[in-house]
C-alpha positions in Angstrom: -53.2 -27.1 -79.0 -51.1 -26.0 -82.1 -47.6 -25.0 -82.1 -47.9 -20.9 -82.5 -46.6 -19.2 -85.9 -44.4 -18.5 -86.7 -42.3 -21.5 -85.2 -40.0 -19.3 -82.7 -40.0 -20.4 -79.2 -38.1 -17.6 -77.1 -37.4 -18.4 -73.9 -37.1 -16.4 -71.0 -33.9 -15.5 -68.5 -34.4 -12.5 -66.6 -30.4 -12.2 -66.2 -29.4 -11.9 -69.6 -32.1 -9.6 -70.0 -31.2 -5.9 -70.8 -34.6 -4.2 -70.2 -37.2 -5.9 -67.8 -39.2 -8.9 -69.0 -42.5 -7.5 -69.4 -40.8 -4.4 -71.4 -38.8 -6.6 -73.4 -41.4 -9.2 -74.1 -43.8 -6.2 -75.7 -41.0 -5.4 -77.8 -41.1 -8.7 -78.4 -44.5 -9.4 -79.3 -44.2 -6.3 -81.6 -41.2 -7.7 -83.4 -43.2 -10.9 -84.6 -42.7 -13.4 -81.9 -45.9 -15.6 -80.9 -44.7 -17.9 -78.0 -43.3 -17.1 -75.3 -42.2 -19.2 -72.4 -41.3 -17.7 -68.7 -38.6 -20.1 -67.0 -37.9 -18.3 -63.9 -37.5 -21.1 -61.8 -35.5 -19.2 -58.8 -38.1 -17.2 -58.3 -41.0 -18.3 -55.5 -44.5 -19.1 -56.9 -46.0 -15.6 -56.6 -43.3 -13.5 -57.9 -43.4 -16.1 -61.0 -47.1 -15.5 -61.3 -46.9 -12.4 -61.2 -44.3 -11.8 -64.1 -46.9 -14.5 -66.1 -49.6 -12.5 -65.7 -47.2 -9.2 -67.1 -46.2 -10.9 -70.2 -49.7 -12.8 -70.6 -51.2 -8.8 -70.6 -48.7 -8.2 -73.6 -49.3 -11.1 -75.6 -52.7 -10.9 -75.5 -53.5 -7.7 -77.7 -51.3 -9.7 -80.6 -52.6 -13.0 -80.4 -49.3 -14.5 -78.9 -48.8 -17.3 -75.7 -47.2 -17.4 -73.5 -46.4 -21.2 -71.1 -44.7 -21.6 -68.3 -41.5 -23.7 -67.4 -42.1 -26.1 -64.8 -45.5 -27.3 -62.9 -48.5 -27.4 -64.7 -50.0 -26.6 -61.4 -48.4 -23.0 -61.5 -49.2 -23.1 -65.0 -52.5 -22.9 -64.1 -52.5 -20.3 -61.5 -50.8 -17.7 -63.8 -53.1 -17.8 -66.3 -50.6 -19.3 -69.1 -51.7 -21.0 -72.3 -49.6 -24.0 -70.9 -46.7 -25.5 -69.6 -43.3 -26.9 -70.7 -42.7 -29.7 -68.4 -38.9 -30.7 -67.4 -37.3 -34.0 -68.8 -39.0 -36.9 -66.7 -42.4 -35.6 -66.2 -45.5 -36.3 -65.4 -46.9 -35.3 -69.2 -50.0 -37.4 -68.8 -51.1 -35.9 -65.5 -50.3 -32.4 -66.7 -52.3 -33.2 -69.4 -55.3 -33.7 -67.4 -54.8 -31.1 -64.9 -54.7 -28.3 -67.7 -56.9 -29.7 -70.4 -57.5 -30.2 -74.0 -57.0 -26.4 -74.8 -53.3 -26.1 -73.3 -50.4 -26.3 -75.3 -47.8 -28.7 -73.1 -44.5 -29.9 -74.2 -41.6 -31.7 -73.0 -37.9 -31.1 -72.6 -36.5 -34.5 -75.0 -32.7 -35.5 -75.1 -33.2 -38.6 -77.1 -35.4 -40.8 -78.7 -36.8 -42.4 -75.3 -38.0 -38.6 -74.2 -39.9 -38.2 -77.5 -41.7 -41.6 -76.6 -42.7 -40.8 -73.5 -44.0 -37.3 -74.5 -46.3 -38.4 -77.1 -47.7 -41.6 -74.8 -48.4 -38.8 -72.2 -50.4 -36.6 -74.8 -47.7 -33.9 -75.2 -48.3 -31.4 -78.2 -44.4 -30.9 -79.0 -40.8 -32.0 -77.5 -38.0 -29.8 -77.7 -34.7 -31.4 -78.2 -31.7 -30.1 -77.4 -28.7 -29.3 -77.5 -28.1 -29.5 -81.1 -25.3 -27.3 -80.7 -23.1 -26.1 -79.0 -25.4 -22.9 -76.6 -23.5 -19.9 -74.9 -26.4 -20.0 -72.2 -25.1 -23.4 -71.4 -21.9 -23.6 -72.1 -20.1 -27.5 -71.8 -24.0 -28.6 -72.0 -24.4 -31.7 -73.9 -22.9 -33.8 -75.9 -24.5 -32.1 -78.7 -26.6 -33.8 -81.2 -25.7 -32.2 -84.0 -28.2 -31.9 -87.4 -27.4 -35.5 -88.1 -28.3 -36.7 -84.8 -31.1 -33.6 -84.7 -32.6 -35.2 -88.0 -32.4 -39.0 -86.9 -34.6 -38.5 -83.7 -37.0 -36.8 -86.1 -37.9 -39.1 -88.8 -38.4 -41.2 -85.3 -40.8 -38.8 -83.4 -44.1 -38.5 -83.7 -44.5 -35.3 -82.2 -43.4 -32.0 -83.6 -39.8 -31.4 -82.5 -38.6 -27.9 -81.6 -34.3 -27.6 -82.0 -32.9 -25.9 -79.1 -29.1 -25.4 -78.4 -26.9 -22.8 -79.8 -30.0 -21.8 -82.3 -29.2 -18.5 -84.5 -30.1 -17.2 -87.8 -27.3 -18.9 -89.1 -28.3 -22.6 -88.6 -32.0 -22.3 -88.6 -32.1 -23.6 -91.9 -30.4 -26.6 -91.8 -32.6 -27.3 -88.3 -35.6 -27.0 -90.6 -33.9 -28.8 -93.4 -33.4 -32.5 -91.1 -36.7 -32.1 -89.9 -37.6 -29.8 -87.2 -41.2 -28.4 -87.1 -39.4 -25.1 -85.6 -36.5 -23.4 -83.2 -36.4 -22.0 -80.0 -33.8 -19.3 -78.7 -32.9 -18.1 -75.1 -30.0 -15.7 -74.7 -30.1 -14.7 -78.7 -33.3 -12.6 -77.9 -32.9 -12.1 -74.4 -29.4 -10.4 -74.8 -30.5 -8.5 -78.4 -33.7 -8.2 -78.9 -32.7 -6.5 -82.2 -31.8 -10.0 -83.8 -35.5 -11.3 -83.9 -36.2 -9.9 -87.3 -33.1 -12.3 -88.3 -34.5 -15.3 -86.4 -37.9 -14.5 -87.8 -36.7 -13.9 -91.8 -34.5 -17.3 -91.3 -37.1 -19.1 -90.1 -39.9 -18.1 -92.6 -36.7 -18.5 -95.3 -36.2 -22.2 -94.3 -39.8 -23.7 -94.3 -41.4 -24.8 -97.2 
């Protein structure tokens, strides 16, 4: 399946969350965002599908997904449009157990991540952290856009930057190669700042 458009990945974290998920997620949706992925891994499998199936009822009247952190298998009992799979996964057997039609990506920290993504039939990797990320704080070592832009020209999948992504450095993400960006705490903490994500985004592609 295609990346959405535009490129903006938001991710979800219930605690840094002012309003509830689903309330903030139609807000959202409104605002311009397309994809939307739940990662609520604390939570037990039918409180997580349950949430999925909230924000799948939002995205749905404006054409947005929404995939699932984790197992493909839970993926496919909330009803998702996919699943981002955790660094050492399975990609090929989640490929197979949700199909052609699902979008299913790959957490990447280096070039030997993107390989085994796109061997397993992954449509995207995200790679992070390019910088330095509040949500994470002392995660990394960060790449950086020079190491951000050499693992690019190398992948052969579509690469999605995540770290310490704002408005401010979308641009230069785009600029050594990234096919888009995704955000966590930005959004989740100010929902307000999507128009800026959005406008920097759409101001950095080509």
């Amino acid at each position: 399946m295609a990346i959405p458009s535009p490129r903006l990945l938001a991710i979800t974290d219930r605690r840094q969350a002012a309003p509830p998920l689903p309330e903030l997620a139609a807000r959202l949706f409104a605002g311009g965002l397309r994809w939307l992925s739940l990662r609520e891994k604390d939570l037990d499998e039918s409180r997580q599908i349950a949430l999925a199936h909230a924000l799948v009822e939002r995205a749905r009247p404006w054409g947005a997904l929404v995939t699932l952190h984790g197992d493909p298998n839970l993926a496919l009992a909330a009803g998702t449009d996919g699943v981002h799979l955790p660094e050492g996964a399975d990609v090929a057997a989640a490929r197979q157990r949700l199909g052609p039609g699902a979008l299913v990506g790959l957490s990447a920290h280096d070039a030997e991540g993107i390989r085994r993504a796109a061997e397993g039939g992954a449509d995207y990797v995200t790679l992070s952290p390019v910088f330095p990320s509040p949500s994470k704080p002392g995660y990394g070592p960060q790449l950086g856009t020079e190491g951000l832009r050499r693992l690019t020209t190398e992948s052969p999948l579509p690469v999605i930057a995540l770290g310490g992504v704002e408005s401010g450095n979308i641009d230069a993400c785009l600029a050594a190669g990234a096919a888009g960006v995704a955000v966590m705490g930005a959004v989740m903490r100010a929902p307000d700042s999507l128009s800026g994500l959005l406008k920097a985004l759409k101001g950095g592609q080509p």
